[in-house]
N, C-alpha and C positions, 0 to 999 in steps of 0.2 A: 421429602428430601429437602436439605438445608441449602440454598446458594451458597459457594463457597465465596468468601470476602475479593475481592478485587486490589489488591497493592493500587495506593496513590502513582503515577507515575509526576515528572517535574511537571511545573508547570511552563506553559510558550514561555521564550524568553527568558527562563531563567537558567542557572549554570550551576551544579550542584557541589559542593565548598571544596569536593578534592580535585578537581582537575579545572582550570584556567582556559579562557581563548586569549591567542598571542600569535603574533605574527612569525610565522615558519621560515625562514630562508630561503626565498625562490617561489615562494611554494604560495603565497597568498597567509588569509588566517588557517590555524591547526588549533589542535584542543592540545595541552599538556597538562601532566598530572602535580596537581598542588600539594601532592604528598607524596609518601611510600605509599605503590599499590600493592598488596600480595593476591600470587596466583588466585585464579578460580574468585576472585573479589568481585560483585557486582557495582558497576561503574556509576550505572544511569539506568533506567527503562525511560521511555519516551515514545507520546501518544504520539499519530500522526496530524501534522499540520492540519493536511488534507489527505486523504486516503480512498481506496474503493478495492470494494471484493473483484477479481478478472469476470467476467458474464457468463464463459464457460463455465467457471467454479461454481456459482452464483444457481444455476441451475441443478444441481445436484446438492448445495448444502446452502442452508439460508439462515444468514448472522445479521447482525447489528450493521445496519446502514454507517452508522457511527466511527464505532470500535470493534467492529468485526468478531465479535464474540459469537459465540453458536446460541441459537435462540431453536426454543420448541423441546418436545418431550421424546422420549429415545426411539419410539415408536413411529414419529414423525419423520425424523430424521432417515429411519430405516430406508420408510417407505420413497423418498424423497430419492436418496439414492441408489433407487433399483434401476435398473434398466429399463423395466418396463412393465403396464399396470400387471400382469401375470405374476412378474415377479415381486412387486407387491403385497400381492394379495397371501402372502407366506405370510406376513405379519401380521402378527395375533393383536389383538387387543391389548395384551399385557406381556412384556417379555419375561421370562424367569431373573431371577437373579437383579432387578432394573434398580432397587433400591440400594444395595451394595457396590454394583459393579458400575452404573452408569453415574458420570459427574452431571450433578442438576447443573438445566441450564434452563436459563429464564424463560417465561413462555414468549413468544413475538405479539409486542407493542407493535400495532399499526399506522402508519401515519394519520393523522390530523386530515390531510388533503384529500383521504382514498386512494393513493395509488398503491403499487406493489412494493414498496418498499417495507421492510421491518424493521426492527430497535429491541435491542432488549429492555426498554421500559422508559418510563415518562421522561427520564432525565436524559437520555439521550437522543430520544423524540422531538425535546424542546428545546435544544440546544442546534441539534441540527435543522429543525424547523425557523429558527431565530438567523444559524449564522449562513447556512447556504439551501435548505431546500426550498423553503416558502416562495423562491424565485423559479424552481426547475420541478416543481411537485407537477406530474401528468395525472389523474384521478384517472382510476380503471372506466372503461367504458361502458361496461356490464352493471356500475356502482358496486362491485362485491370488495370493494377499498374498506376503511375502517368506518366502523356506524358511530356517527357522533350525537350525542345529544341536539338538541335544538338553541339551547342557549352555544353551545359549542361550535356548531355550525355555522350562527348568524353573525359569531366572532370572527369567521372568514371572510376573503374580501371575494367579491362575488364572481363566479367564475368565468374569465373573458374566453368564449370560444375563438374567436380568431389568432388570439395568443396561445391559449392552448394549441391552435392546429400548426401557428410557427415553433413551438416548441417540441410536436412529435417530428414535423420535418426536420429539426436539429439531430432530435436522438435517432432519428432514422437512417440518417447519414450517416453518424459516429457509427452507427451498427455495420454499416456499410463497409466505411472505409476505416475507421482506427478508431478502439474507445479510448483513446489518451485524451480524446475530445471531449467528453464525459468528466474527464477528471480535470482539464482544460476550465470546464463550464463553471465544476465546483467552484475552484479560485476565483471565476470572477463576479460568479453569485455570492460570495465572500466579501470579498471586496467593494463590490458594488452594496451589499444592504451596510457592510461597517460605513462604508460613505453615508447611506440614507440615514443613518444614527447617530453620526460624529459633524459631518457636513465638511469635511478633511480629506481631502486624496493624501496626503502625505500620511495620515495615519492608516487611513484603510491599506493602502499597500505596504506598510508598515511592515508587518509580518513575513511576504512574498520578496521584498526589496534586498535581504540579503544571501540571496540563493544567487547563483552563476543561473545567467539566463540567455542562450546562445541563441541565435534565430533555430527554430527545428530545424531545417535544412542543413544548418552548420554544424547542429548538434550529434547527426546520423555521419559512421563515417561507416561507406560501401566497400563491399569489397567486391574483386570482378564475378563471383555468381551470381550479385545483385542486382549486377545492370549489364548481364550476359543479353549481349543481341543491341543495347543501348550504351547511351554515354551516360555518366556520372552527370553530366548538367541538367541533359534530361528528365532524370531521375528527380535531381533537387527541382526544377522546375516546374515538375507532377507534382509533387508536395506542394510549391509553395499555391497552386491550383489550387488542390484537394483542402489546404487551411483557407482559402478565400473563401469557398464554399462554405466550411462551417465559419466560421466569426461571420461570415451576410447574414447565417441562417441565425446564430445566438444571437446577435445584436436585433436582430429583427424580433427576435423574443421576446427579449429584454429592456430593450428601449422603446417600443409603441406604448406613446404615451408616456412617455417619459425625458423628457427634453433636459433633466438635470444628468440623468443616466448617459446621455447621447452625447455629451461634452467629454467624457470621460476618458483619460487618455486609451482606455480598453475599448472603447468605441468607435474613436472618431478614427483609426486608421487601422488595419489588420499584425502593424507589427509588434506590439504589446504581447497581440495575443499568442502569434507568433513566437514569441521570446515565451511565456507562460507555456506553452508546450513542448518549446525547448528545454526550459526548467525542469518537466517531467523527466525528458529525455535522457538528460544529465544527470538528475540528481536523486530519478529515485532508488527507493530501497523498499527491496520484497516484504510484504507481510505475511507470516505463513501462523496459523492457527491447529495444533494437533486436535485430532479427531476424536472427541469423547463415546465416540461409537466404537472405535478401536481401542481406547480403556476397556469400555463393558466385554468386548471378544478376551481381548489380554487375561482380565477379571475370572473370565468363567475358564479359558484354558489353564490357569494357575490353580485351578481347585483342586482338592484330592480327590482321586481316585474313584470310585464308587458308586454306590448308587445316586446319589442325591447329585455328584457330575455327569451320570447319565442319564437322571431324568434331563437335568436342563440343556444338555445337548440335542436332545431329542428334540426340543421346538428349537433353538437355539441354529444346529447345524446346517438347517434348508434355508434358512437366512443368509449364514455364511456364503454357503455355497451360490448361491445365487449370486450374494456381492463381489464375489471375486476378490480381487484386488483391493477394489476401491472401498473395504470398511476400511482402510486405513487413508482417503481419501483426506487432507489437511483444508481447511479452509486459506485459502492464496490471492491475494492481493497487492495491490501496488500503493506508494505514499511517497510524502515529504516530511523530513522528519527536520526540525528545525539545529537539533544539535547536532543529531546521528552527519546533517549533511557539511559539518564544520572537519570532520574526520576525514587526511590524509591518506594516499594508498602506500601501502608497501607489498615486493611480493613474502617479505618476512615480517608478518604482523607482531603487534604484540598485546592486541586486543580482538575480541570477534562477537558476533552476537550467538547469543547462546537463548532457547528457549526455558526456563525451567516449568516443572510440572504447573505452578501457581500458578503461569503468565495464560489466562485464559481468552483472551483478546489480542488486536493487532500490535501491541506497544513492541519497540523492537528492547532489547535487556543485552546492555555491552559490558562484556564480562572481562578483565584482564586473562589473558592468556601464559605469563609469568610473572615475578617479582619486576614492578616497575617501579625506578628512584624519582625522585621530587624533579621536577624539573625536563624529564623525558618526554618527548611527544609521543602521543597517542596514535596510533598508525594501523588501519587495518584494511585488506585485502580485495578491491571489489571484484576479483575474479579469482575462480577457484586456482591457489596457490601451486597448487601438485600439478598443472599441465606443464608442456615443455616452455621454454623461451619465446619461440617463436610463435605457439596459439597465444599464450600470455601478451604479447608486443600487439598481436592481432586485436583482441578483443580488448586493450586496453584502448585503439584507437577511437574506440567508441566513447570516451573520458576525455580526451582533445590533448593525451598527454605521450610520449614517451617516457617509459620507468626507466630512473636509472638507480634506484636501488643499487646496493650494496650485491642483492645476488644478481641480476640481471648482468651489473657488469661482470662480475665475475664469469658467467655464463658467456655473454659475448666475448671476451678475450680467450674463454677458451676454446670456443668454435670460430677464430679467428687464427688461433694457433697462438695467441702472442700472450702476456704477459699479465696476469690482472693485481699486479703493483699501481698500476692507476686508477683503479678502482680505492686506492685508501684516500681516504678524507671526502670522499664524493659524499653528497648527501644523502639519508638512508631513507627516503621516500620520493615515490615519485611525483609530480606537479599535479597539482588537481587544481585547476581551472577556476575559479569564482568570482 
């Protein structure tokens, strides 16, 4: 079977010729459109800054450390999300139908270092071996990581155990306590080797420096089942605990032995890192990957009729069954997306991300939603639109904003009783923080 092609997405940094950043009214910068958009138009797709599969997900389907694409052969996959070895062991050697109904995906490229991580292949391998892993790489302890040649291996730089053992105590923690630390770590393994390359804090944080970066603590807003039995101080004063914990433990990773790294404003005090976790807090956006294992089921239940659909059912159907639910299990993860995070809220959009069947990795693809004229701002929803007012006001609080949108006021003067004539001229998006 063929790889199917991968769409270019933009590249960091650049802004693609029909829609403009400009500054919004109240509102900080907004993306507006440099042209006529028409419905159903795709706008942008756009990789992540920085990204990661959830560790939940991660265990039952295994993509691209990178771009989150589905890596392995259909077979693997199956097996991978069984419940358990019994169930398993349903899976044949070969599935009927694998060549038709299942979308090839790359075998899994190993890391360089040995550890557990995969790629779907050299270019993403060496890209994130370059820009953030060669700082966070843990080699399996068993050695069953990727077998390297001997020229290849001696090109490594030679493995420090006691850095190694600071660095499983970091992931250990995150496992513990929050993996936003994890994606935390990324950024500043990022940042810290663009420094080791450029010899520029201004340039390495380059990239990170235009995202809204709240301290985490400021960035969470509680509501009272959260700190049922405690106070709200409390609560932020566990966190800002549980972040000294990890930045002691990543700096101590990271900088033994390294005294240009230890000056570094990610270093030398915990509030940087702080604000970088914030960053997550605020500004990510879901990755979500559709399941080419539920193509292949889709694939074989669309067949006619007959005998040759009921041969393949017959191996096909114990599989299913087994899976339950989860063949249609999506590959899900969290990121930063540098343009996606320039996008205003409204609770009446007029753009949204939309997956289409191509987009086989994590890039998110923002699709107009109707006819938008030249000069329109770009506005889309970070909470699902259809809840009432009042969960909408809730979970917006988590954005650092009150909506006042066009429908929100309307909605509060009506369950006010009074009048939503003052809602005209109000601005048609709500404040998103930057």
């Amino acid at each position: 079977m063929l790889l199917a092609p991968v769409a270019p997405a933009i590249a960091l940094g650049s802004v693609p010729p029909c829609v403009a950043i400009a500054e919004s009214a109240g509102k900080g910068r907004g993306l507006f459109a440099a042209r006529d958009l028409h419905e159903s138009e795709v706008i942008f797709t756009e990789l992540p800054l920085v990204g990661m599969q959830h560790l939940a997900n991660a265990e039952s389907i295994e993509t691209c450390a990178m771009c989150m694409r589905h890596v392995g052969e259909l077979e693997a996959q199956l097996a991978r999300l069984m419940p358990d070895e019994v169930s398993a062991a349903l899976v044949p050697l070969s599935m009927p139908c694998r060549d038709e109904g299942f979308r090839a995906c790359p075998p899994a490229h190993r890391c360089r270092g040995g550890c557990s991580l995969a790629f779907c292949g050299a270019e993403c391998e060496g890209r994130g071996w370059t820009e953030w892993h060669s700082l966070l790489c843990i080699p399996l302890a068993d050695g069953s990581g990727a077998a390297m040649s001997d020229e290849a291996e001696a090109a490594l730089p030679a493995p420090d155990p006691a850095r190694l053992a600071r660095l499983e105590a970091f992931h250990a923690h995150a496992l513990e306590c929050n993996e936003i630390f994890l994606l935390a770590a990324r950024v500043c393994a990022t940042a810290a080797l663009a420094f080791a390359r450029t010899g520029s804090w201004e340039v390495a944080w380059a990239p990170f420096a235009a995202f809204h970066q709240p301290l985490w603590w400021d960035a969470v807003a509680f509501s009272a089942e959260d700190v049922e039995g405690g106070s709200e101080e409390a609560a932020r004063e566990q966190m800002r605990e549980v972040l000294a914990e990890s930045w002691a433990l990543l700096r101590a990773a990271l900088c033994a032995g390294a005294p240009a790294l230890e000056a570094l404003p990610l270093f030398t005090t915990p509030e940087l890192y702080a604000r970088v976790v914030g960053l997550f807090e605020r500004n990510n956006c879901s990755m979500l990957v559709a399941s080419p294992v539920e193509d292949y089921f889709l694939h074989i239940d669309g067949l006619s009729d007959g005998p040759v659909k009921a041969a393949v059912e017959a191996v096909s159907a114990p599989v299913l069954d087994a899976l339950g639910e989860d063949y249609a299990m999506p590959a899900e993860g969290a990121g930063i997306f540098w343009l996606q995070a320039v996008l205003n809220h409204a609770c009446v959009p007029n753009v949204s991300f939309v997956k289409r069947d191509e987009d086989v990795d994590g890039r998110v693809v923002l699709t107009a939603g109707r006819h938008i004229r030249a000069g329109e701002e770009l506005v889309h929803s970070y909470i699902d639109e259809g809840q009432p007012l009042d969960t909408r006001t809730e979970e917006l609080r988590n954005y650092g904003f009150v909506c006042d949108c066009q429908l929100c006021a309307i909605e509060r003067a009506s369950a006010a009783g009074g009048s939503a004539d003052h809602a005209q001229g109000r601005r048609a998006a709500g404040r998103k923080l930057k």
